[in-house]
N, C-alpha and C positions, 0 to 999 in steps of 0.2 A: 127220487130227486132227479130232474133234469139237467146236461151238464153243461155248464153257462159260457161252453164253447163251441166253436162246432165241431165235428170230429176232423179226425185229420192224424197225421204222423207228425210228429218233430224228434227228430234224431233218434229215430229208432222206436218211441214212446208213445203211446196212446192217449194224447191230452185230454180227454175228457176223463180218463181216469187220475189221473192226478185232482182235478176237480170237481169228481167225487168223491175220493179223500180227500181232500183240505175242506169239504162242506163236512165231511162226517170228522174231521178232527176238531172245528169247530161246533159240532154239537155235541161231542164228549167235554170240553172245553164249558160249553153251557149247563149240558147236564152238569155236572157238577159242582159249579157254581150254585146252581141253583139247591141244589140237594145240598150242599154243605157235607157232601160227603169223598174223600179220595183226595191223597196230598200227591200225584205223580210228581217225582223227581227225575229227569233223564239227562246224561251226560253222552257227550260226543268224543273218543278220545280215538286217537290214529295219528298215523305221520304225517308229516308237512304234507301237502297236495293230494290228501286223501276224500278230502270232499266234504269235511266237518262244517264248515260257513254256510256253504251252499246246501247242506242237508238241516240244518237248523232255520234256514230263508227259507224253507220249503213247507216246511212244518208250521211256522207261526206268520206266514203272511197275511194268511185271511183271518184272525185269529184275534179274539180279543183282549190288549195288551192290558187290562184289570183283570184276568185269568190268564193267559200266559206270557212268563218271567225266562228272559235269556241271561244269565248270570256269565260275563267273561273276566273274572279277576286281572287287576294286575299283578305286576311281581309285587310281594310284600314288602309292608314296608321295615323300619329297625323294629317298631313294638312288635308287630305281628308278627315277625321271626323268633319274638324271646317267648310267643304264645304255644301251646298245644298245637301241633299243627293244623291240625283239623277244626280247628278252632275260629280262622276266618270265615269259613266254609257255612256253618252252621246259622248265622245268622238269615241267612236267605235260602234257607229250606220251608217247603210249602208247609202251610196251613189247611186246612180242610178244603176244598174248590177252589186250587190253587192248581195251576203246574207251571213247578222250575224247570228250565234248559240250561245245564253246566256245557257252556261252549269250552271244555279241559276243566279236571277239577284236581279234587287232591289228587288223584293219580300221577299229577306233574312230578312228584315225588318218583315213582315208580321208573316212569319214562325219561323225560328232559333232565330232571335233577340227577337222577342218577348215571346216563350215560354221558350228558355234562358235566359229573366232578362237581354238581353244586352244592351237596350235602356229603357228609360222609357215610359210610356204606353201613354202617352198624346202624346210621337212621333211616334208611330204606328197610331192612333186616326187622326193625322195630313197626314201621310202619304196615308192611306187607302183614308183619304177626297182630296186630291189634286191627286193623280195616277189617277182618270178617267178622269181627263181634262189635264194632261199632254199625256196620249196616245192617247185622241184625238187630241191635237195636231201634235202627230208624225203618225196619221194616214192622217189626213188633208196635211198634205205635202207630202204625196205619200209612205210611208212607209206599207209595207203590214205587219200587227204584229200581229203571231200567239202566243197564249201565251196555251201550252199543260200542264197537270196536270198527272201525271202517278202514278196511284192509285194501292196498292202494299195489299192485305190481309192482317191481322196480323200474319196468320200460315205461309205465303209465306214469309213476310220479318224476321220472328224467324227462316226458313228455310236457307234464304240464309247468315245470320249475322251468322250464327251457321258452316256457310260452308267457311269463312271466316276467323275465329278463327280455326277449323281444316286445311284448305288448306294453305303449306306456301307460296305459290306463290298469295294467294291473301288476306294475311295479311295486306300489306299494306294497303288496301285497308278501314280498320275498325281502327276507331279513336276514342279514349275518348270521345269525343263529339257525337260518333256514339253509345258510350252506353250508355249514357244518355239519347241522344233521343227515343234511345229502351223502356228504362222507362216512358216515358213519352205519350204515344201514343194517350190519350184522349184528353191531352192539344195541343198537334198538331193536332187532330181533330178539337178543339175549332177554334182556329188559322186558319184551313182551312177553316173553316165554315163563320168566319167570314169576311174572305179576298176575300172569293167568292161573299158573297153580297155585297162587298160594289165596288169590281173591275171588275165584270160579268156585261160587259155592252153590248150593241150592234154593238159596234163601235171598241171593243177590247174584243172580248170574253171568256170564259176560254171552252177547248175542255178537259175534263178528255178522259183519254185513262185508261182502264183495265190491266193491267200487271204483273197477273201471270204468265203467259205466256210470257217470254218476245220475243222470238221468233214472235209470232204474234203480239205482241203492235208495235213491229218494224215495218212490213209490215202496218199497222194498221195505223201506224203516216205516214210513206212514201206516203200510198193511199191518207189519207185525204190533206198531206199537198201540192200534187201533184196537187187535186183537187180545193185547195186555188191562188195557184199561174198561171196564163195565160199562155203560151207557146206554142211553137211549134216546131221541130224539125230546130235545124239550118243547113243552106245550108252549105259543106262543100267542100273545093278543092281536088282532087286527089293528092294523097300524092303516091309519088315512091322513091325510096332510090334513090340516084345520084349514079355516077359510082365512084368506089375507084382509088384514083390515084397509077401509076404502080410506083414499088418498086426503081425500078430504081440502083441508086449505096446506097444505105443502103441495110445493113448488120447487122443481128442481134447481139446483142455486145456480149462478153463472161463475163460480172459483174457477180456478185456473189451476185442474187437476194437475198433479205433473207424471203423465203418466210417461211408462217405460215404452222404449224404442221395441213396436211393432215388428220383426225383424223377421217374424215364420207367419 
């Protein structure tokens, strides 16, 4: 495959290799589809400004959105709190030539909820003890579930939160709840630490990805998660334009488009 840019550097990165992977993430994407075979499920979870949006934009750009699914919940609502909790979750898990992306999933439990005070501790305790026999069950049915951790420095995430607050275009982006978490960085350590041992199993593993860099964690997650899933290019038909049918008796009309101010 030729790469459908020219070579070159951008911030450190070898752009033709980026689009080499995103041509071979989108023929694993196709294989499977086409074969009706492999449900990948993959989730992004890490701290604020660790690079989670911008590594999921990476992965499904080129990508065909009847084959890949980016799943970002909101907070729940009153039923869905009185439910299982795992229980919102499961409705948008793949199907055979399917792959889901959990932009954060139930692990919100693990991390935010729990070093936010937003559940009580004995349903963290509960949650941590039943997640590895729930994912093995959705690995036992054919589910392939990568579950990435994107591990951010403390100078690199005060970096980018700081550029956030300066830039207006990416304001939105930084939430009360994003400066909180700021302050808190040890306790989401604990949190991680703890969520690691009890959900780092064989069967469901946690892959940390480094990203300060997030340029390279992109590539980084693309290669590994390339190397998780089976594939192989799908066979495709020769595709030619048809021929335009001739104009015949139409006549361009003289309406009074109203088109939009020419401005670039």
């Amino acid at each position: 495959m030729q790469p459908s840019v020219a070579f070159g550097e951008r911030e450190g990165v070898a752009v033709p290799v980026l689009a080499r992977d995103r041509y071979d993430v989108a023929m694993a994407g196709e294989h499977d589809a086409r074969a009706g075979i492999g449900a990948p499920l993959n989730h992004a979870e890490g701290r604020d400004g660790a690079g989670k949006g911008g590594t999921i934009k990476a992965i499904t750009e080129r990508v065909s959105p009847r084959v890949f699914r980016v799943v970002a919940l909101p907070a729940p609502t009153e039923r869905e709190k009185s439910q299982m909790y795992l229980q919102r979750y499961v409705p948008h898990f793949p199907a055979g030539g399917e792959v889901v992306i959990f932009d954060r999933s139930w692990y919100n439990r693990a991390g935010v909820e729990r070093v936010m005070g937003f559940c009580p501790e004995e349903q963290v305790e509960r949650f941590l003890k039943i997640t590895p026999l729930v994912e093995k069950a959705m690995v036992d049915s054919g589910i392939v579930l990568l579950k990435y951790w994107l591990e951010v420095s403390p100078e690199e995430q005060t970096r980018r939160l700081e550029a956030r607050i300066q830039d207006g275009r990416k304001t939105w982006k930084l939430s009360p709840m994003d400066l909180e978490s700021y302050s808190r960085w040890f306790d989401y350590s604990r949190a991680r630490d703890g969520m690691f041992a009890a959900t780092d199993t064989p069967w469901a593993p946690w892959f940390v990805v480094r990203s300060d860099d997030k340029k390279r964690a992109r590539l980084n997650i693309i290669k590994h998660l390339l190397s998780r899933i089976p594939y192989k290019e799908a066979p495709r038909d020769k595709v030619e334009l048809p021929k335009r049918q001739k104009a015949k008796d139409y006549r361009e009309p003289e309406y009074p488009f109203k088109y939009i101010p020419e401005l670039f």
